[in-house]
Structure formats: structure tokens, C-alpha cells
C-alpha angles and dihedrals in degrees: 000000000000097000116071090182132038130183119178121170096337114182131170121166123200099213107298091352122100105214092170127022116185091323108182117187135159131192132195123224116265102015139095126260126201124206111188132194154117123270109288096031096114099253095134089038090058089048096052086045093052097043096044107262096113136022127231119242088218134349139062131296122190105171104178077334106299121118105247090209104047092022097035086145098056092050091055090057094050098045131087111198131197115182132194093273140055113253097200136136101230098210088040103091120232091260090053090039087062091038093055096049089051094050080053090056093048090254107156112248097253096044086050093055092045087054100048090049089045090051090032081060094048111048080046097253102121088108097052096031086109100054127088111263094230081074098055118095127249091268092050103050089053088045091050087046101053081053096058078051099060094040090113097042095244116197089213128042122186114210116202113193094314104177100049111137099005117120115236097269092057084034098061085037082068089047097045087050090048097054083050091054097047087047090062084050099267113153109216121196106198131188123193153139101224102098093197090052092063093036083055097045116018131097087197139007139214122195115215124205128161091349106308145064130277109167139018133187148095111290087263096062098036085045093052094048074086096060112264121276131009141206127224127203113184102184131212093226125039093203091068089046091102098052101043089044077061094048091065126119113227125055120329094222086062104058112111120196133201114196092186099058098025093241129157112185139180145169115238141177119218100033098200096050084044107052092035082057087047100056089034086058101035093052083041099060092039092246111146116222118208081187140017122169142150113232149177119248107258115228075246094074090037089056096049096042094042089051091044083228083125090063096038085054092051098052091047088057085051083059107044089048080046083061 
């Protein structure tokens, strides 16, 4: 089997509320997959569901191929999970931390030892492991705890969110231990809402809104639904925004401005034609230009414009300037 993880037409409701609503999803083994939404998407839903907290109202569920409903067990035994939140004893030190889960999971005394140094070893806290864990930096503690997640070896490990709170350095510590884990065959299903943190680490990406998926692929596809590069003119002057928005090359109807920032911006094909057009224009007209540049979309701008929340914010700023 190629797909560790398959999703087809996955519903729960929560009373009248509908947290997934026909949510497909496949992931192949040994790869990251990013599931990416705002809060209230069903992103943890989906998780729970996948790793057999919870139970779908209707659809399929194909966890290392087992089925999570009839073979929930097996998929326990097959699944790491890393929560929110730490699930860590504080005065424990991170060596008994990783002891004790593996004396949770039946794991004998001195194969549970031989697993926490190994993991200890592997995440780069040997030389901390005997340290409490109330003394470990933010960094640390999620790193320690994606290791209590992996005692057992699991072929499939579920990420929630797994980078909330931490600042960028313990941040990037979490990425650097992902793309380890993947490399020794892992699949990691991750949700978050950091969009840089999928663009660094998954192979796809699904983007979640009310419940279900609506769009899949890999950054750069999702990237290039907005049509390739972009270029950027930030202008000394605002008064001159609107004329040197019209200066553009590219089509008129795609020229977003933002007044705040004095920012003109366009999709455009060919970014070396374009932004030679731009600065020739630009000098032409006597507009002075603090910042010109040629960039990618961010899965920023993919998110907003799939989920049609750009155009909901803009016609919420109509109607505050209406007011």
C-alpha cells in the first residue's frame, strides 16, 4: 500500500453543527501532510477522528490500513499522537517522562530505558534528559514531547498544532525534528495554522474550511492557482498609489491596493518583462518607488482568496467607509 491515510466522505456533526462535512483526504506513506485552516475548520475534529477519539458519523476512515471504526485497536498501535498541548510531568525529568510512557505503553523497565535514551539521543536532549522538565525551554518541552509521542514507533504520527506558542527558534527546533522523523519513513499528518510552517515541511496540502476540502496540492500549485509571480510596488508618496497601481503591467482588474501600506500589486507572467516595464513606468511618469520586487504568492494569499475571506474583508471595509 502507497496511502498511509485515507479520508473519504468524512462527516461528524456536533448537535446542529456541522465540524466535518464530506472531508476527503489521502496521505502517502512517509510524507508530510499539511492540513491547513482557521480555528473552527475541523482540523482537530478530523484528527480525533483519525486517530480514534472520536467516531464519524458517516464516511471512511483507513488509518496504515486498518479501518479506525471496526479495527480502532490496531490503529492505536500503529498511531503516534501529539496534541496541543504538552503532556508532560514538570518535576519528572525528560528521561523519566519517556520511561514512564513507555511503561504506559507495556513496554519492560529496561526496554523502556533503552528507548528514552535512544529518543533522548535523537531530538538532541542527552544532554538535558536529566533535567526536569519545568527547566526546559519552550522548544524543549514540544520536542520531548514529540518524543513521548514516537516511544512505540508508530508508522503514522498525527501533529496538532504543534508549534502554537513557541517563539521561532523553538519553532524551527519542532521543524528540524519533523523532517528527521519523515526521513526514517514516519508519515506525519500535521494541522496548523501557521502557513509558513506547511509551506517549510509538507509534501501536500489540503486546505480546510467548514469542514471540508477545497483545495490539494503541493505550495507550488496551490501557490500558482494565483497566477505565478507577483510584483510589488510600495511608493514614497500615497497620493501617487492610484496612478502607479495604473501604471502596472499585467491586467487592470488584478491590481490590488493597499492604501495602508502603500502597496500596488499584480500578477504577472513573464517577471523580468514585467518588472523592467514597471521601473521604466514608474521613472517615466516621475513616481518615486521606496520598494519594488517580484514575488511568489504566499499560501497566505491562496488561503484568503480560496476561502473567498479576501473579498468578504473587502466588502466589510466598503461598508465601514459607507458608514
Amino acid at each position: 500500500m502507497t496511502d498511509a491515510i485515507v479520508l473519504d466522505g468524512v462527516r461528524k456533526r456536533y448537535g446542529e453543527k456541522r465540524a466535518l462535512d464530506g472531508l476527503d483526504l489521502v496521505a502517502g506513506r512517509g510524507t508530510v501532510h499539511g492540513v491547513l485552516g482557521p480555528n473552527g475548520a475541523g482540523k482537530t475534529t478530523a484528527v480525533r477522528i483519525m486517530s480514534t477519539l472520536l467516531t464519524a458519523d458517516e464516511g471512511r476512515v483507513e488509518i496504515a490500513g486498518c479501518d479506525a471504526r471496526r479495527a480502532a485497536g490496531e490503529v492505536r498501535r500503529r498511531i503516534g499522537l501529539l496534541g496541543q498541548h504538552a503532556a508532560l510531568d514538570e518535576e519528572l525529568s525528560g528521561r523519566q517522562n519517556l520511561e514512564m510512557f513507555g511503561r504506559l505503553h507495556h513496554l519492560g523497565a529496561r526496554r523502556a530505558g533503552t528507548r528514552a535514551d535512544e529518543l533522548l539521543a535523537r531530538f538532541g536532549l542527552a544532554d538535558t534528559g536529566g533535567k526536569a522538565v519545568k527547566r526546559y525551554s519552550g522548544g524543549m518541552r514540544r520536542r520531548l514531547d514529540l518524543a513521548a509521542s514516537l516511544i512505540t514507533e508508530p508508522e503514522v504520527l498525527f501533529l496538532d498544532e504543534p508549534t502554537t506558542g513557541l517563539d521561532p527558534r523553538g519553532r524551527a527546533e519542532v521543524w528540524d525534528a519533523v523532517r528527521s522523523l519523515v526521513g526514517g519513513g514516519t508519515t506525519v499528518l500535521l494541522t496548523t495554522q501557521y502557513l509558513e510552517e506547511a509551506d517549510q515541511l509538507a509534501d501536500r496540502i489540503s486546505l480546510v474550511d467548514s469542514g471540508k476540502v477545497i483545495a490539494e496540492g503541493t505550495a507550488d500549485e496551490l501557490k500558482a492557482r494565483l497566477g505565478g509571480d507577483r510584483i510589488d510596488v510600495v511608493v514614497r508618496d500615497g497620493a501617487q498609489l492610484v496612478r502607479a497601481a495604473r501604471l502596472l503591467p499585467g491586467d487592470p482588474g488584478d491590481v490590488t491596493v493597499d492604501a495602508d501600506r502603500r502597496l500596488a500589486s499584480v500578477p504577472v507572467s513573464d517577471r523580468v518583462e514585467a518588472l523592467t516595464r514597471a521601473v521604466r513606468a514608474l521613472q517615466e511618469a516621475g513616481i518615486e518607488a521606496e520598494d519594488i520586487a517580484v514575488r511568489r504568492p504566499t499560501l497566505d494569499e491562496v488561503f484568503l482568496r480560496l476561502t473567498g475571506r479576501a473579498e468578504r474583508a473587502e466588502a466589510d471595509d466598503r461598508a465601514k467607509e459607507a458608514v
